[in-house]
C-alpha positions in Angstrom: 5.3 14.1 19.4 8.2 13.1 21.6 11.6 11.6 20.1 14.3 9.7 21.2 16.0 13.0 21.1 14.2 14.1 24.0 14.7 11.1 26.5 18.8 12.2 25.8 17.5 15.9 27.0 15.6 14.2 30.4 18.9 11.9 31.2 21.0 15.0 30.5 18.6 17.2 33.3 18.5 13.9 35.9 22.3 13.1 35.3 24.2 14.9 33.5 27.5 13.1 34.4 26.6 9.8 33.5 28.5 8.9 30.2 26.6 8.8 27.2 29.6 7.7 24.6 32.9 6.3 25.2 35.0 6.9 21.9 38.8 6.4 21.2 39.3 10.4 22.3 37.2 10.0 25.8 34.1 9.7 26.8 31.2 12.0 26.8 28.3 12.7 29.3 25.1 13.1 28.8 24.9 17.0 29.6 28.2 17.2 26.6 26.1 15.7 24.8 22.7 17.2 24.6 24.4 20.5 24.4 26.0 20.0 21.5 22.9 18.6 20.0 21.1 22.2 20.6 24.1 24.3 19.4 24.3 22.3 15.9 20.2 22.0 15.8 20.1 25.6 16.7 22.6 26.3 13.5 20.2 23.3 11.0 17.3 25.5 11.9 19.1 29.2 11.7 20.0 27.6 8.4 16.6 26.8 7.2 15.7 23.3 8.2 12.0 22.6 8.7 9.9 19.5 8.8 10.3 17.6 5.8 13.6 18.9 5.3 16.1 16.3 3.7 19.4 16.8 5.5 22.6 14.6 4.3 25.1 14.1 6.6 28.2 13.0 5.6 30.4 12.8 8.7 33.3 9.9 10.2 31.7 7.4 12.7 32.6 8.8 16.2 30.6 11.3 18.3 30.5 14.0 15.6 27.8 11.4 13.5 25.9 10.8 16.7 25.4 14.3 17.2 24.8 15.7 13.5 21.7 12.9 13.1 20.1 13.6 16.4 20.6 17.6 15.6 18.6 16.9 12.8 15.8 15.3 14.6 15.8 18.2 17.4 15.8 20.3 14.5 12.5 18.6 12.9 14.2 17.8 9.9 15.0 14.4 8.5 18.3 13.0 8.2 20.0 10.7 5.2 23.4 9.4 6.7 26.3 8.5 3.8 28.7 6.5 4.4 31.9 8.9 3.5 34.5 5.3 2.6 31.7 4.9 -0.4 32.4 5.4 -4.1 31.8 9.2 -4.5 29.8 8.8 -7.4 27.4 6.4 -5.3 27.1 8.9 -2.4 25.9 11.3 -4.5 23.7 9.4 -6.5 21.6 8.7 -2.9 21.6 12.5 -2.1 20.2 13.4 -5.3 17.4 10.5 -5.4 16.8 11.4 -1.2 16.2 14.9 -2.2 18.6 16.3 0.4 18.0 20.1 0.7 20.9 20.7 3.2 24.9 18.8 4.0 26.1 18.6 7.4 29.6 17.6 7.5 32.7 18.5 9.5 35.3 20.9 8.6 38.0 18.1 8.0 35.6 16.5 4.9 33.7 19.6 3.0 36.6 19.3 0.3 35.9 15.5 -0.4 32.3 16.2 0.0 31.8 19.5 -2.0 30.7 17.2 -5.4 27.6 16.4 -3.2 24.3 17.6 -5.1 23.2 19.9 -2.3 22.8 23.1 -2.6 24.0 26.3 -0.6 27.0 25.5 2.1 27.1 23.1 4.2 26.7 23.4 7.9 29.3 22.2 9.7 29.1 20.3 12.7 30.5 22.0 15.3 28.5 25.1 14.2 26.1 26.9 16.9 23.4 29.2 17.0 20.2 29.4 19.5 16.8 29.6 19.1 14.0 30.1 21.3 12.7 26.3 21.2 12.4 23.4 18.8 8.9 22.4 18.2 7.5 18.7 18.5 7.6 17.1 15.0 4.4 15.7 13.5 3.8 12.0 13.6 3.5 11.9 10.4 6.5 14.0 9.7 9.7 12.5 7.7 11.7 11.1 10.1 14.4 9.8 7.9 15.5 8.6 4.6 17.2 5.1 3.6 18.3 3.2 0.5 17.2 0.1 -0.7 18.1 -2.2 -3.7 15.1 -1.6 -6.2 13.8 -3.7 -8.9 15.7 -1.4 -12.0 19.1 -2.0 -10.6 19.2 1.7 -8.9 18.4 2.1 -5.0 15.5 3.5 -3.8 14.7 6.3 -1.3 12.6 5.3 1.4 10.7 7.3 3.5 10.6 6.9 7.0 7.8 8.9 9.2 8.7 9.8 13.2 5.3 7.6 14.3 7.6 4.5 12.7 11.1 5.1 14.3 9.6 6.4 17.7 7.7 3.0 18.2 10.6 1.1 17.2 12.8 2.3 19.1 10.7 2.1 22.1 9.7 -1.4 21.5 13.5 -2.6 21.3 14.4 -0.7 24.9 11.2 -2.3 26.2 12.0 -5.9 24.6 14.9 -6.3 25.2 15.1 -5.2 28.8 17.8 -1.7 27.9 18.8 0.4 31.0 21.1 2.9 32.4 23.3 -0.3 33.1 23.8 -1.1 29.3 27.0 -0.6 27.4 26.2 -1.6 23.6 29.2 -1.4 21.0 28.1 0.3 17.7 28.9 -2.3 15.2 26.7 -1.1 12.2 28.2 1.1 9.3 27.0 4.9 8.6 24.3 4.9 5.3 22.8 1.4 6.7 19.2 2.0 8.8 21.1 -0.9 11.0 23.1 2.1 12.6 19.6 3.7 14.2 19.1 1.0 16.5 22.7 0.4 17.0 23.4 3.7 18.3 19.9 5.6 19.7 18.0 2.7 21.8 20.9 2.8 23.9 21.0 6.1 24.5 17.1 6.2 24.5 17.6 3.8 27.5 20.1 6.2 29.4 22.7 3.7 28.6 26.6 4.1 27.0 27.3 3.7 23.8 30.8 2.2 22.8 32.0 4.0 19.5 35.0 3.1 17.8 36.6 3.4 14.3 34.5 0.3 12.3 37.5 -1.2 10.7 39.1 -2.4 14.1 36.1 -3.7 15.1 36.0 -6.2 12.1 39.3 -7.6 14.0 38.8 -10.3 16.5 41.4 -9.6 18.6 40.2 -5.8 19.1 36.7 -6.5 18.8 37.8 -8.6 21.9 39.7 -6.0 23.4 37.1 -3.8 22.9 34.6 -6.2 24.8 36.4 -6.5 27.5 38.0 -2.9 27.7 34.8 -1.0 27.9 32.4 -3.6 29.5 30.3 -4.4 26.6 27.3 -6.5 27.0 25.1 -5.6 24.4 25.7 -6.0 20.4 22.3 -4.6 18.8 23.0 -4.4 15.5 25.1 -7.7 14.2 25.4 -10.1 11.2 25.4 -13.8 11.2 28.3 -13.7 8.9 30.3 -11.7 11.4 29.0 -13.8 14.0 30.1 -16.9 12.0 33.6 -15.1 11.5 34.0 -14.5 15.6 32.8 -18.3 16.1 35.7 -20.1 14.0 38.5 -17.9 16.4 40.4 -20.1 18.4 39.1 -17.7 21.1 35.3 -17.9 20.2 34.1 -18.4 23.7 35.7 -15.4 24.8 34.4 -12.9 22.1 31.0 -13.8 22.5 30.2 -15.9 26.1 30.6 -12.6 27.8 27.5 -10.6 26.4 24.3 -10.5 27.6 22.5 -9.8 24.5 23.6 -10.4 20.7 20.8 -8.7 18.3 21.4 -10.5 14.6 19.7 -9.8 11.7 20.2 -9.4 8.1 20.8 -12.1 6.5 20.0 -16.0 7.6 21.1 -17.3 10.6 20.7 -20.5 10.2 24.4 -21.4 9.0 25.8 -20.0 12.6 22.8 -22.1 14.3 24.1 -25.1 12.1 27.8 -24.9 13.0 26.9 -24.9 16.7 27.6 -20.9 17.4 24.3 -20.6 19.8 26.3 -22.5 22.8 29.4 -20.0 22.4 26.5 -17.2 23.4 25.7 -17.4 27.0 23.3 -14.6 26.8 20.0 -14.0 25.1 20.1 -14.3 21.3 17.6 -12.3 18.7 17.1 -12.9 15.4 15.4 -10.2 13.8 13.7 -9.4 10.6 12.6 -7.4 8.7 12.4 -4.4 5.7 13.5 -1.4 4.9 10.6 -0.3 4.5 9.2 -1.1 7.6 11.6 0.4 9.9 14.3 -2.0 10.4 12.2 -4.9 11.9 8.9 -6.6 11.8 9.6 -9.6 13.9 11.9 -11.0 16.2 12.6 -15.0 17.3 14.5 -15.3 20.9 16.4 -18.2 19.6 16.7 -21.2 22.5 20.1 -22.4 24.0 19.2 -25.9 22.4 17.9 -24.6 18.6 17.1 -27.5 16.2 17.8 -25.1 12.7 15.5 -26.7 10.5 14.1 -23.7 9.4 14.9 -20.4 9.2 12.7 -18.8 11.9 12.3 -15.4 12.3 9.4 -15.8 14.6 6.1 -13.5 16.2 5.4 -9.5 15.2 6.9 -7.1 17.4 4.7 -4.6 18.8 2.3 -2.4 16.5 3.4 -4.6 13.6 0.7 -7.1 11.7 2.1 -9.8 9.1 0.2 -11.4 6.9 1.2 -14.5 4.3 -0.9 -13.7 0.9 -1.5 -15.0 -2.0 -1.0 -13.1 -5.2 -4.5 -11.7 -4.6 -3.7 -10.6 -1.4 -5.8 -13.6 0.5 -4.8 -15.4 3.0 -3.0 -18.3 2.2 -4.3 -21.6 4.5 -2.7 -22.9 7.3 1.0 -24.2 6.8 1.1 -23.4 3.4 3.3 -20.9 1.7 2.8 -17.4 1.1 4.4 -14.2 0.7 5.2 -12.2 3.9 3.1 -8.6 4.0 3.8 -6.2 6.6 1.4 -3.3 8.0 1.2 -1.5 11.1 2.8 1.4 12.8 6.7 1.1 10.8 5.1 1.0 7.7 7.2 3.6 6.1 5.5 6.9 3.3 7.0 5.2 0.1 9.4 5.7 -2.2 10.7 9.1 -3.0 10.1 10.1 -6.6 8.6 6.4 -7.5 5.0 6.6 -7.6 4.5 3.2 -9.5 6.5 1.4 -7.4 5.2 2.7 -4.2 1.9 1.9 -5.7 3.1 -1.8 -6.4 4.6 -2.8 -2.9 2.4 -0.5 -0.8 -0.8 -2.1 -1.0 -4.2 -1.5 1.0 -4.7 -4.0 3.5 -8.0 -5.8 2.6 -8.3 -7.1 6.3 -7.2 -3.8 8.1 -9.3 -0.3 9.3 -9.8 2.1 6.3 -7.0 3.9 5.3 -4.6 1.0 6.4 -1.7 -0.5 4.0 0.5 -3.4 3.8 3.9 -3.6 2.1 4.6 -6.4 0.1 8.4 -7.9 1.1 8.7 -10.1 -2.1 10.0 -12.6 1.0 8.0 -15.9 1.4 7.1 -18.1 4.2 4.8 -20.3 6.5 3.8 -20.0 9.9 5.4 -22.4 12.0 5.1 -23.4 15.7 7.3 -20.4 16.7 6.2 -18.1 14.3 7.5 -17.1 10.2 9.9 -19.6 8.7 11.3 -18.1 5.5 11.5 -20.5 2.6 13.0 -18.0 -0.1 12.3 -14.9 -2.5 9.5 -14.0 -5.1 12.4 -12.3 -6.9 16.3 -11.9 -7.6 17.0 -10.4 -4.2 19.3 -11.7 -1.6 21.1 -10.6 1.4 24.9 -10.2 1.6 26.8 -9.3 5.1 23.2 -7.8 6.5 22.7 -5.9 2.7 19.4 -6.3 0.5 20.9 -6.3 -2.9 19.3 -6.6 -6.3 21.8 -8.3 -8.7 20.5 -5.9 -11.3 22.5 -3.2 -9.8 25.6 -5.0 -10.4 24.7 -5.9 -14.1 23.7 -2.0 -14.6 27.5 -1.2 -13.2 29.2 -4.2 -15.1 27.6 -2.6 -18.8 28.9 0.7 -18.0 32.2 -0.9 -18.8 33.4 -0.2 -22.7 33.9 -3.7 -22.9 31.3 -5.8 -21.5 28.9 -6.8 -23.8 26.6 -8.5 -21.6 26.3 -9.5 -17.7 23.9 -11.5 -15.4 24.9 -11.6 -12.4 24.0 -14.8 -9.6 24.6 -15.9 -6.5 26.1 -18.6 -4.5 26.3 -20.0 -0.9 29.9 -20.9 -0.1 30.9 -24.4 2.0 29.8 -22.1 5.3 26.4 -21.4 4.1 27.3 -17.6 2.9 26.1 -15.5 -0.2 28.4 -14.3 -2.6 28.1 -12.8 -6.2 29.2 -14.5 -9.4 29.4 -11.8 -12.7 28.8 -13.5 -16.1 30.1 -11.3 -18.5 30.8 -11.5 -22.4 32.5 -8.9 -24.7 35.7 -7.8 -25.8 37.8 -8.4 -22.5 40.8 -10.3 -23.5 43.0 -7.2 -22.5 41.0 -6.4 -19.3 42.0 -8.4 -16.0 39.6 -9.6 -13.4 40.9 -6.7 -11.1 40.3 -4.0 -13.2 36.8 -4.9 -13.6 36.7 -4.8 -10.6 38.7 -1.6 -10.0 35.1 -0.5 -12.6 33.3 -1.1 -10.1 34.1 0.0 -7.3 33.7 3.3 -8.8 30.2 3.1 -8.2 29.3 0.6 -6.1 29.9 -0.4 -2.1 32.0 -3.7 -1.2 29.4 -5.3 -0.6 28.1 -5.2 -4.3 31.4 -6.3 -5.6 31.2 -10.2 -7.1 33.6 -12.4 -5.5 34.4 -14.7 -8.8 34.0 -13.5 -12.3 33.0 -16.0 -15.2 34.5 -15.4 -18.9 31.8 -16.7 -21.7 31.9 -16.2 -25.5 28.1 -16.0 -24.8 25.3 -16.1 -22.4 22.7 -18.8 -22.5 19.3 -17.8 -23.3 15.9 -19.1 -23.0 13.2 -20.0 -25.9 12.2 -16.7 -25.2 15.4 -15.0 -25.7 16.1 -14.0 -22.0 19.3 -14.8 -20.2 18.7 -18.3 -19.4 19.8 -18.0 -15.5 19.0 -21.9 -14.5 21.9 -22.8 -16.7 24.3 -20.3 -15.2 23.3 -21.9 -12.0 25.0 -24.6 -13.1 28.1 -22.9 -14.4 28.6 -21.8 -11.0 25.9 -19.3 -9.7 22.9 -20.4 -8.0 19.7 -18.0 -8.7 
């Protein structure tokens, strides 16, 4: 089948020229481009990479990442991106559990990344070799790989066919009206399935992609200058806490009113809809959502300059997508009542890698599709409203922070590996501004340890996002009748379930 991969090829052959990234060292055209996709796909293959190859790269944002994951697509293997600022010990807990048969990195990182579990070398990426063509990968070939919070506390694979990310990708150029004319910044991190659609519909679309190093991004005033400095007009992959963050700059109108389309997902957006941010966006404004393990998104809601946010809408399936709001025997729940939000379609993704029971849990048959079809069960629950889904809330502990799914059983897993911690639950609270954060309970022999250094603990093994903003001191944790952490009266001690 054809890949995004491909289209870079054609707009490299019609015009080569045109500039395909603009980074803080130049710019590169298309022809640079494609080029240096063949030379390091040439060297992935000459290395072994086949379909259904696993291949971790582990390389600084810039144009060496956007060139190492495509490589791996040309090559017909499928790519796991890590995000090299992670803990070490978390980065190679995801290559191990993705499988990852070969490392593409760059020669300024093999010594960080030489504790990665992959075997043989790595291939570095500015290594070449040629071979006499790359065949077309299977639809139903493994695309790519991408971590999820899982119900044990440890992230899970998920696998990703090419039929799932081709269609996607497609459907957001098509949507969302991308050209030759669009200049889109790359806001997304590395290791987050955000960062597919953030950097390859552009490019799908013949377009220029802005990359520059994430942390000055996070800055208003160079996020601004970067706006203005390369002509961006498109922001495909963004928050609604960043967006919430630009809109309280004294400068607001000025970050945002010049961009022609703002992509948000992630998390709810109702708290920047509440707060008035829609009128500081003079173009169009897309809230998407959707799993993991569905591709990245499900639905989308074009969000009106006037919004009334009474609900948090997340609107009609894009295209090849069904949802379905069941019951817990997979019914269909009546007309504007509640039920839980089950996916199915073409970005319904293979399962989880090594998890048989719990692909078997979430990856259900669907009793109302053709034979053979499956839904995936989100655990997210809504109704169906005049403009589509309304989410009302979770069938489980999961919540979003800054655009992350995270299971606060991670955090507790991480928070017992401490020698003095005793016991942790952790919970979660909405700040004055409508944002999530994470409390940590914790009881045990602490009175030498500091807030910090349990902190310090973990961030050995977990991202930022997974840290807990406040941590609560008890001589004991509350239990139920049935001997359970009683959660509901933690609520009330300052974390909300």
């Amino acid at each position: 089948m054809r890949t995004f991969v491909d289209d870079i090829a054609d707009h490299a052959t019609r015009d080569p020229d045109s500039i395909a990234l603009s980074t803080e060292d130049g710019e590169v055209t298309y022809r640079e481009l494609a080029d240096r996709i063949d030379a390091l796909a040439g060297a992935l293959v000459a290395r072994g990479a086949r379909p259904e190859t696993v291949c971790a790269v582990a390389v600084e944002r810039g144009a060496d990442a956007v060139v190492a994951v495509a490589a791996v697509v040309r090559a017909g293997a499928a790519f796991l991106t890590v995000d090299v600022g992670q803990p070490p010990a978390r980065s190679a807990a995801l290559v191990r559990s993705g499988r990852a048969g070969l490392l593409v990195t760059s020669a300024d990182l093999v010594g960080a990344m030489a504790d990665l579990p992959v075997p043989g070398p790595p291939v570095l990426v500015d290594d070449t070799a040629r071979v006499p063509h790359f065949p077309a990968p299977r639809p139903d070939a493994l695309a790519y790989v991408s971590h999820t919070s899982g119900s044990t506390g440890e992230p899970s694979p998920v696998l990703v066919e090419h039929r799932g990310l081709d269609s996607y990708l497609r459907f957001v150029v098509r949507d969302y009206g991308l050209g030759r004319d669009t200049v889109a910044l790359q806001t997304a991190p590395m290791g987050y399935d955000a960062s597919i659609r953030d950097t390859f519909a552009p490019l799908l679309a013949g377009g220029r992609l802005v990359v520059l190093p994430r942390s000055a991004l996070l800055r208003p005033a160079e996020f601004g200058d970067a706006v203005t400095r390369f002509g961006v007009d498109t922001l495909l992959s963004t928050t609604p806490s960043f967006l919430s963050f630009l809109a309280g700059q004294p400068d607001a109108e000025r970050l945002l009113g010049g961009l022609r389309l703002v992509v948000s997902s992630g998390e709810s957006l109702r708290p920047f809809l509440t707060a008035g941010g829609r009128g500081l966006i003079r173009g169009a404004l897309v809230n998407q959502y959707g799993p993991t393990e569905c591709t990245m998104t499900s639905t989308r809601y074009v969000v009106p300059a006037g919004p009334v946010p009474d609900a948090d809408v997340v609107g009609t399936p894009i295209d090849g997508v069904v949802v379905r709001l069941l019951d817990a025997d997979l019914s269909p729940v009546p007309p504007g009542e509640v039920g839980e939000v089950c996916i199915g379609g073409v970005g319904v993704a293979r399962g989880y890698s090594g998890e048989p029971a719990r692909t078997a849990d979430r990856f259900v048959p669907d009793p109302q599709g053709p034979p053979g079809a499956r839904l995936y069960r989100t655990g997210d629950l809504a109704r169906l409203g005049a403009a589509g889904l309304d989410l009302v809330g979770r069938a489980d502990r999961q919540v979003k922070i800054r655009g992350y799914r995270v299971d606060p059983a991670e955090v507790e897993g991480a928070l017992l590996g401490h020698p003095g911690v005793l016991g942790a639950v952790v919970t979660a609270e909405h700040d004055d501004r409508g944002r999530v954060y994470l409390v940590a309970h914790v009881v045990g022999e602490l009175g030498g340890t500091s807030d910090s250094a349990l902190r310090a603990h973990l961030a050995t093994s977990l991202p930022p996002h997974l840290l807990p903003r406040r941590i609560v001191r008890l001589a004991a944790l509350p239990t139920t009748r049935g001997g359970k952490a009683d959660r509901r009266a933690l609520a009330t001690q300052g974390g909300a379930l």
